[in-house]
Structures are given as C-alpha cells and as structure tokens.
N, C-alpha and C positions, 0 to 999 in steps of 0.2 A: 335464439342461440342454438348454433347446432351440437350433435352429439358431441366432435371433436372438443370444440370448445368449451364445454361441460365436465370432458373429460379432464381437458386442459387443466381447469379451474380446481379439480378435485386431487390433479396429481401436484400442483404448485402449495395448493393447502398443503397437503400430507407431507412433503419434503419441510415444509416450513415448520410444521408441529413438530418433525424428529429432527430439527435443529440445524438443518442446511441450509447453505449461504446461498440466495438459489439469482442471485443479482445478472450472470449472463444467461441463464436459464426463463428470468421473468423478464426479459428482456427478447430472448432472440426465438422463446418458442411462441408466442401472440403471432407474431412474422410467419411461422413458419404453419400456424394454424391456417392463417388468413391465404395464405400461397396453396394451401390443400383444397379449401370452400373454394376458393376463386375457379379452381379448373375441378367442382365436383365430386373429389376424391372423398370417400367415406371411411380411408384406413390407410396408413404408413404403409408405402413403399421404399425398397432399397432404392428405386431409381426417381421415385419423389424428393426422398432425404438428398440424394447425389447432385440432382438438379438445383434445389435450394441453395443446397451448403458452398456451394460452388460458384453460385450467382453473383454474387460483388464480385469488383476487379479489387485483387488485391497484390499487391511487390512480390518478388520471390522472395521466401524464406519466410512471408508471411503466415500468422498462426488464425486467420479467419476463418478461412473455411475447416480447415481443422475443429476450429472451439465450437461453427453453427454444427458439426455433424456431431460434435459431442452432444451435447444436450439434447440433439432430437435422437440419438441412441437412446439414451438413457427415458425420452419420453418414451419410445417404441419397444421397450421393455417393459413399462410398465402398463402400457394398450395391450401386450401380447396377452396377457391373462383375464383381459375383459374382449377382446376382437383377437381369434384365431389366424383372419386373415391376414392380421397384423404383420410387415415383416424388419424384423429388428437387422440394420446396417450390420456387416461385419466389423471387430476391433481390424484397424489399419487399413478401411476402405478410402481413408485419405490419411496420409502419411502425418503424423509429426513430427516436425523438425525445429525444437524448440534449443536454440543457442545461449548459451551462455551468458550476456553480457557484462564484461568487465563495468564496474562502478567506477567512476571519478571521486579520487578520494582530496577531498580540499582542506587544504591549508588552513590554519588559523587565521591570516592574513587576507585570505577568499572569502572567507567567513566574515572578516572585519569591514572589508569592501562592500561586497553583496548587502551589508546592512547600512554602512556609510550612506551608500547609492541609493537607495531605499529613503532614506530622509533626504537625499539634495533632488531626485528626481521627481518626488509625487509629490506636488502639491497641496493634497489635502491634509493634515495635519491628523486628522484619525488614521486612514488609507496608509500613512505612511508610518507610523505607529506600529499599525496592523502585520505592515508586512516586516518591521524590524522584528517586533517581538516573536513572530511565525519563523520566522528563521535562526533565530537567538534561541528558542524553544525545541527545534528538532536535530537543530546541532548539541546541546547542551543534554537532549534525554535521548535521543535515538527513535524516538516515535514514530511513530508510519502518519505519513501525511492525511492518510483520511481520519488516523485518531487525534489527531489537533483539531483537526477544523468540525470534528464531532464534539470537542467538550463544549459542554454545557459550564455555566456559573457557577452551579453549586460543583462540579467537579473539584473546582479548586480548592482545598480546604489550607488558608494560610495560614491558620496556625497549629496546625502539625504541620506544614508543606511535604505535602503530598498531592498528587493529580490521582484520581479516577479515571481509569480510562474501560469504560462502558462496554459489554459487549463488539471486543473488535472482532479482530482475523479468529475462525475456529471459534466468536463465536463463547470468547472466555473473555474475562473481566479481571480486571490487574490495580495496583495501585502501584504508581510510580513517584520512590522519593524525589526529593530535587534539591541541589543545592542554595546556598540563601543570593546566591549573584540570582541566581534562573529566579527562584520567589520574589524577587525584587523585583525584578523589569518587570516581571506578572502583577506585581502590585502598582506597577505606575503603568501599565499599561490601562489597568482597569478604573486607575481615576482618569487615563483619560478619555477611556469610553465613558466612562459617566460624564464627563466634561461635554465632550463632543455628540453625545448620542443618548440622552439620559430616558430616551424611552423608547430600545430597541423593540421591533416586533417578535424575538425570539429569544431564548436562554440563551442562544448561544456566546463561547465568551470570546470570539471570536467575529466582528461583527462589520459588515460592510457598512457604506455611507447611506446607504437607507434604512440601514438598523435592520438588516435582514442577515442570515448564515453565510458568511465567506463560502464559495461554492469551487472546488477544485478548476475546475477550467479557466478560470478569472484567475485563481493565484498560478498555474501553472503560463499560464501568458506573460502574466506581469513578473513571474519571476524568470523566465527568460528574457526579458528584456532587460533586468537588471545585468544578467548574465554577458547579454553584449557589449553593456555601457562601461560596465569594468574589465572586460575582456579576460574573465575568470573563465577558464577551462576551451580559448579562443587553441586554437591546433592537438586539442587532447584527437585521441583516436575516434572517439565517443564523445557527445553533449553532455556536460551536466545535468543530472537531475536534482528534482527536490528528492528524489528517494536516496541518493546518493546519501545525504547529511546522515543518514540514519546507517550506511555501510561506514562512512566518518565516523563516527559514534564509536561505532562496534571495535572497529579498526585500532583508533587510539589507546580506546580502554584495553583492549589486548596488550599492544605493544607498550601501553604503561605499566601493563602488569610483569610482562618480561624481563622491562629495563629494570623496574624494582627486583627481581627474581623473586615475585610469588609464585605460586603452585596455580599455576594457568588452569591445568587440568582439574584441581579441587574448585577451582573459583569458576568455571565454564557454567555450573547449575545456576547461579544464582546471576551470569549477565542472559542467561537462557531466558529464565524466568523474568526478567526486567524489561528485556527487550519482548516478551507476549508469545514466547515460541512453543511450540507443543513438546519438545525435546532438546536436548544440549544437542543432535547432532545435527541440527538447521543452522546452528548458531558457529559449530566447526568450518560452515561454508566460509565465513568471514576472513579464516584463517588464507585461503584463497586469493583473498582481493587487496594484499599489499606485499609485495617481494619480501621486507625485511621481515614481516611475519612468519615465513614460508621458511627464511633462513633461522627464525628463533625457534621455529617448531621443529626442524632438523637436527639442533644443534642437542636441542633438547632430547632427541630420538635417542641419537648417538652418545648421550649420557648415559640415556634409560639403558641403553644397549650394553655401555661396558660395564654398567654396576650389575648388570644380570648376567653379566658372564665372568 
C-alpha cells in the first residue's frame, strides 16, 4: 500500500469518526488515489486534481466534475498538514452551477395509477406488493427514498404505529407517526412477505424476490416504467421522480394547512422535524414548488403587513 493510500485510509476513518456522510467521497477518492500511483505522483497537485476531475465526459450544466474536485479539495487539505508539498485546488477552480429543479408534484389520482399499474404489470405477486406498498409509503410519509428502502423489520413498531427511520440524511434518527390506512397496507404487506419469502436473507422490510434488500437502481427502473405505462407526468417539463412523492408530501400538507387557515408558520417546526430536516428553513423551500402555495404565502404577507401597520 502506498503512502497515498494509507493516507487515504486514515482521512476517510477520521471524517467517519466525526460523523460525515463521506458516500461520494468513499467513492470517488480510491479513483482518484489510484490515478496518482498510476503516473508516480507522491503528493496532490492543482493540475493532478484538474486533470482527474475533469476526465469523464459529462452534459452541460452537469455537476461531475465539480462534486470529483470537491472531495479531492477537501482530501488535499487535509495532506497539506502531513506533505508541505501538497497543493490544495483553489474554491471555484471548476465552477458550480447547480440549478434548481422544479419537482413534479402528482395528483391523488397519479398516485392511484402508479400503484394500480404496479399490480396489473408485475407479475410476481411479492414484486408487485413491494412496489405498491413503496409508493403508498412515501406518498402517505414524505420519506426520502433511501429511508424506505433502509428500514429494517423491527423499524416498524405496529403497535404504537410509528417507523424508525435510522440514522438518515445529517446522519440524525427520527420517528415517524403514521396514519392507521399507511399501518395497514404495512401490515398486509408484511403477511405477504412472510407468505411469499418466509426466509429473507436480510432484516430488511422491504425485500426482493430473492429475499434480499430492494436496492435503489432496480426500484428507480421499475418505477419509471410504471411512470410510462400510465403516462403519469408524459409532457411535464421535467420526469417524475420517486423523490418528487416526498415534495408531494410536503406540498399538500402545507396547502391543507392554509385551506384549514392554521398558523403555517407555528406548524412549519414540527413538518421540519417530520420530514428529518436540520432546520424549518430547508422545509420553506417547499413553499416554492406549488403556485397556489406561493399565492397562500403572499396573501398571508399582506395580512401580516396590514395588521402591523
């Protein structure tokens, strides 16, 4: 093993001990070790890091080489205090240019489709289970799709009904109520993994046809295929995604709260907190991603406005 790689090994510990998410980082600096040993180099250069980061072909307006010079910044800060020679990339030696993307925000009725389609197109009677109850689940909690397909069996505790949802995003650990429709399909889901799979190779409660963890790439496939069959979100500006259900989520429950005229702004903490956010004001984004929101939250301004004046 060379020095690099040693070094590597000791910087990806330490970030993990003080609690960083380090998943494109363990990921794209091994790469970026192995591209330094290959041509001899003993110490980060700005025109090593340049050459690397830049190496895939990727679209315009894409954020690749951006994210590889990230990470090896931050490893070449951390070599600078063990190798002098070291030389740490300037911030904005590749530009970011990270866009916005409006969400697709789906209808009840999209929602009703997308799971309909889901039972008449997959044949296998688990598979097809799987993928009703996963979409019935993150439309109904607002969940980030990699905290679904992370819970484990004891997560689900039915009789309080609540989910565990395990060190996610930042890395924080939440419990999410749920209503008794959501508890339900959760509980028929789960007789029919016992039914169909009575001796998965993993906890999880989410479980392919080999009794193995439903793996994101397999559900993001299969659920855009659902996506074409029912021609749910066919001429938006933007594809449906599965992370969409969870701006759905967000979206509704706001504008439920406006039509009822609760106090949005005293309730904003506790959908903060529900949805896994570090702060209510990640959770204001959502206000963003529906017109009539935009027009509730104005209307609401220009209340605040005349009662203070």
């Amino acid at each position: 093993m060379s020095a690099l790689s040693q070094q590597l090994d000791e910087y990806l510990r330490l970030r993990r001990l003080l609690g960083h998410d380090l998943a494109d980082a363990g990921r794209l600096l091994p790469r970026f070790v192995t591209y330094l040993e290959v041509r001899d180099a003993e110490f980060v250069t700005v025109k090593a890091a340049l050459d690397w980061s830049l190496e895939p072909e990727a679209p315009a307006g894409s954020t690749v080489w951006s994210k590889r010079m990230m990470v090896v910044r931050g490893f070449a800060r951390y070599l600078s205090g063990i190798d002098a020679r070291t030389e740490v990339p300037p911030v904005g030696a590749i530009p970011t240019r990270q866009r916005w993307r409006p969400p697709f925000i789906y209808s009840e009725a999209d929602i009703v489709a997308l799971m309909d389609q889901a039972a008449q197109s997959i044949p296998q009677p688990l598979r097809a289970a799987t993928y009703q109850t996963l979409i019935g689940l993150l439309a109904a909690t607002g969940l980030r799709i990699g905290e679904a397909l992370r819970l484990d069996r004891h997560d689900v505790d039915f009789s309080d009904g609540v989910l565990l949802v395990r060190k996610s995003k930042f890395r924080k650990s939440r419990q999410v109520p749920l209503q008794m429709s959501t508890l339900q399909a959760l509980q028929k889901y789960n007789h029919q993994r016992e039914k169909h799979c009575p001796h998965p190779s993993t906890e999880s409660f989410f479980v392919s046809l080999r009794g193995t963890r439903v793996i994101y790439e397999g559900v993001s496939k299969t659920f855009r295929m659902l996506c074409n069959r029912t021609g749910v979100g066919a001429g938006a500006p933007h594809p449906p995604r599965m992370h969409d259900l969870r701006h759905t989520f967000a979206v509704r429950t706001l504008l439920g709260w406006y039509r009822d005229g609760q106090d949005v702004q005293a309730r904003m903490q506790w959908l903060s907190t529900y949805l896994g956010h570090r702060e209510p004001r990640y959770t204001y984004h959502y206000l963003s991603a529906a017109p009539e929101l935009l027009g509730h939250a104005a209307r609401l301004l220009e209340r605040d406005e005349a009662v203070r004046s």
